[in-house]
C-alpha positions in Angstrom: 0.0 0.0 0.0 1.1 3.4 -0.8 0.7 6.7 0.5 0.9 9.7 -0.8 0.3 12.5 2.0 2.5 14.8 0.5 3.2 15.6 -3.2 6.9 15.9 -3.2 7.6 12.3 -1.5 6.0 8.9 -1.8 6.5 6.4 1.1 5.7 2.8 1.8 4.9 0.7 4.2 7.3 -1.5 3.5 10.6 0.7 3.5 11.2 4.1 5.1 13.1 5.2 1.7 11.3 8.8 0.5 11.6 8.7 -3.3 11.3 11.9 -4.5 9.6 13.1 -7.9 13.4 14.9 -9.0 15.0 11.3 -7.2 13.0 9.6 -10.0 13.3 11.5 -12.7 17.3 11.5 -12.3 17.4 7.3 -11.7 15.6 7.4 -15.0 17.7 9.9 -17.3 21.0 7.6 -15.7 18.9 4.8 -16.9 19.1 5.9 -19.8 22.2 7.4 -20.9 24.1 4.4 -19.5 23.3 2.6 -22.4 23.4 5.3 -25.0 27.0 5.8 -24.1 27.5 1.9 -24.3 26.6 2.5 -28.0 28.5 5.4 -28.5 31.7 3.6 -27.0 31.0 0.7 -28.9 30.2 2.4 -32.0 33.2 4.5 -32.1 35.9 1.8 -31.6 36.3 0.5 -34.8 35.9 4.2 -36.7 39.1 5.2 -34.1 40.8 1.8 -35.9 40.1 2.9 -39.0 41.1 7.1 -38.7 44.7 6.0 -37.1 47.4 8.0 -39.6 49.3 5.3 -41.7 52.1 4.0 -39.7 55.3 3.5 -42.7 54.7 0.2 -42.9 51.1 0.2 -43.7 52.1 3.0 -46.3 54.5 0.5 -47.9 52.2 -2.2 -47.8 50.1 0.0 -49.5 52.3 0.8 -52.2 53.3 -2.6 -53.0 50.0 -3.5 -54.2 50.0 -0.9 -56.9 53.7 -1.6 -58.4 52.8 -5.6 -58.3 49.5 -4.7 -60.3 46.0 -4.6 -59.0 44.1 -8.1 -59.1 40.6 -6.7 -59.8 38.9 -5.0 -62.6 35.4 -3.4 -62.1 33.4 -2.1 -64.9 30.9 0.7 -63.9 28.8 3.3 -66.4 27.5 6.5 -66.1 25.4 7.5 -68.8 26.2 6.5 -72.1 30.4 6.2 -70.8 32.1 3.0 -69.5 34.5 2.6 -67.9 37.3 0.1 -65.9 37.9 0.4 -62.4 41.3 -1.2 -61.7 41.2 -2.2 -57.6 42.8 -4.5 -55.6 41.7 -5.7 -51.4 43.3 -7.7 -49.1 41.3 -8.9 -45.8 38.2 -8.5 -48.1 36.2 -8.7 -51.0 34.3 -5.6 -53.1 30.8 -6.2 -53.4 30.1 -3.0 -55.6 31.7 0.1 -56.9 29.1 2.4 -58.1 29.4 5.9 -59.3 27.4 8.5 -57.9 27.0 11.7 -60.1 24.2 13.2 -57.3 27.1 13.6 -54.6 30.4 13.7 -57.3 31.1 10.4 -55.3 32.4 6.5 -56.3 30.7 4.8 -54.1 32.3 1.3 -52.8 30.5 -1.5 -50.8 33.3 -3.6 -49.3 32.5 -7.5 -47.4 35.7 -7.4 -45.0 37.2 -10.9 -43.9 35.3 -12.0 -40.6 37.5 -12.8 -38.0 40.5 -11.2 -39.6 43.5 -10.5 -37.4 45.0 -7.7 -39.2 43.5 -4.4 -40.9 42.3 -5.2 -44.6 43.8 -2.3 -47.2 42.1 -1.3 -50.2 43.5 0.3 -53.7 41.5 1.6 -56.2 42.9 3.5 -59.3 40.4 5.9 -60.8 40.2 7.4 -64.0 40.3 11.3 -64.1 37.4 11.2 -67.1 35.4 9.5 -64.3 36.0 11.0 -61.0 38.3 14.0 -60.5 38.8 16.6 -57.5 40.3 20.0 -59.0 40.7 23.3 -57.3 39.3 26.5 -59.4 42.3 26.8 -60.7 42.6 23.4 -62.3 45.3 22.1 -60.3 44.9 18.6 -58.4 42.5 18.8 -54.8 42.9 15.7 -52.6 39.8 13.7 -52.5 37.6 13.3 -50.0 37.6 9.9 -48.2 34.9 8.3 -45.9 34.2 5.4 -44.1 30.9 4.3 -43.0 30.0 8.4 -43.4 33.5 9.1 -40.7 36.5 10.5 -42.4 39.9 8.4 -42.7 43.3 8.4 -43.1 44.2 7.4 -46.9 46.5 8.0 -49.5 47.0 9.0 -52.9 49.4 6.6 -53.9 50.1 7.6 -57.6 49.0 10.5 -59.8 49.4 10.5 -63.3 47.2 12.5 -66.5 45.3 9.8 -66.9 44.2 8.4 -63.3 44.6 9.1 -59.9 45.4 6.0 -57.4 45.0 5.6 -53.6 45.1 3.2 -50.7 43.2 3.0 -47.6 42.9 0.8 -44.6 39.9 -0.5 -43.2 38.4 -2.5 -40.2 36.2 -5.8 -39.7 33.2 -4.2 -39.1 34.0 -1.1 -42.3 31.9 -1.4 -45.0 30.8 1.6 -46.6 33.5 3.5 -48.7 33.0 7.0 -50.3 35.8 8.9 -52.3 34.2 12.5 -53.1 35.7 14.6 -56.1 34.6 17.6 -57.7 33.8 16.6 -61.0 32.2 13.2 -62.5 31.5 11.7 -65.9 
C-alpha cells in the first residue's frame, strides 16, 4: 500500500526510503544514458581503428599492391560512358563500386574478412574522365575519403594525366567506402 500525504515524496509501508519526484526523474535519465554511451563507446571503436594515420609500414604495404599490379577489374557506367575500375583488397572482397554523379562520389561497398586478425587495405585506381577533384584553378584537390559516413586516413598513392590512385585501410566491421571529387563523368 502506498501513501501519498504529501506531493513531493511517496512512502511505503514496506521501507522508510522517501523517493522523490526529482529522485526519480534523475534514476531514470541515468537509466538511460548508461546505455546510450555503451553504443557510442561501442560504435566508435572501430571508426578510431580505421582514422589511425598510416604508420610506414602500412604505407608501404600499400604501395606494394600498386607496383605488383592490381588483381581486380570493375566495370561501372554512367550514362552513355564506360568505364574500368582497376582495384585491388586484401582482408576482403568488393561487393560493388558504383558511381554516384548526385554527390560527385564512387561509391564502394566492401565485405571485410570475418574474424581477420590484421586491418584489410584497399587500392582503387580511378580514372580522371570518371571521377576528379580539382581546385578553381585546375590544379589537383585531394579527394575526400569516408568510411561508414566518418572520415579516414588514406593516400593518394600515384597521380598520373590519366588516373589518380589511392590506398586506404579498413576494419572488420568497415563497410561503406566513399571517395568525393569535384567533378564526375
Amino acid at each position: 500500500m502506498i501513501n501519498i500525504n504529501n506531493r513531493d515524496k511517496i512512502t511505503t509501508n514496506h521501507s522508510k526510503i522517501r523517493i522523490t519526484p526529482i529522485t526519480t526523474r534523475a534514476m531514470l535519465a541515468i537509466a538511460l544514458a548508461i546505455p546510450l554511451v555503451l553504443v557510442i563507446v561501442v560504435g566508435t571503436v572501430p571508426h578510431q581503428v580505421a582514422n589511425a594515420q598510416l604508420t610506414a609500414a602500412q604505407q608501404q604495404a600499400l604501395q606494394s599492391l600498386v607496383t605488383t599490379g592490381f588483381t581486380n577489374h570493375q566495370p561501372v557506367s554512367v550514362g552513355q560512358q564506360n568505364f574500368t575500375i582497376p582495384y585491388s583488397i586484401r582482408e576482403g572482397q568488393v561487393v560493388a563500386i558504383v558511381p554516384s554523379p548526385p554527390t560527385t562520389s564512387i561509391d564502394t561497398i566492401i565485405a571485410p574478412t570475418q574474424y581477420a586478425s590484421t586491418m584489410g587495405y584497399f587500392t582503387i585506381q580511378i580514372p580522371r574522365h570518371l571521377l576528379d577533384s580539382k581546385n578553381p584553378n585546375g590544379t589537383d584537390k585531394p579527394f575526400r575519403v569516408t568510411l561508414d559516413g566518418h572520415g579516414l586516413s588514406w593516400k593518394e598513392l600515384a597521380n598520373t594525366n590519366t588516373d589518380r590512385t589511392i590506398g586506404v585501410y579498413f576494419g572488420h566491421s568497415n563497410g561503406f567506402l566513399q571517395i568525393y571529387g569535384t567533378q564526375i563523368a
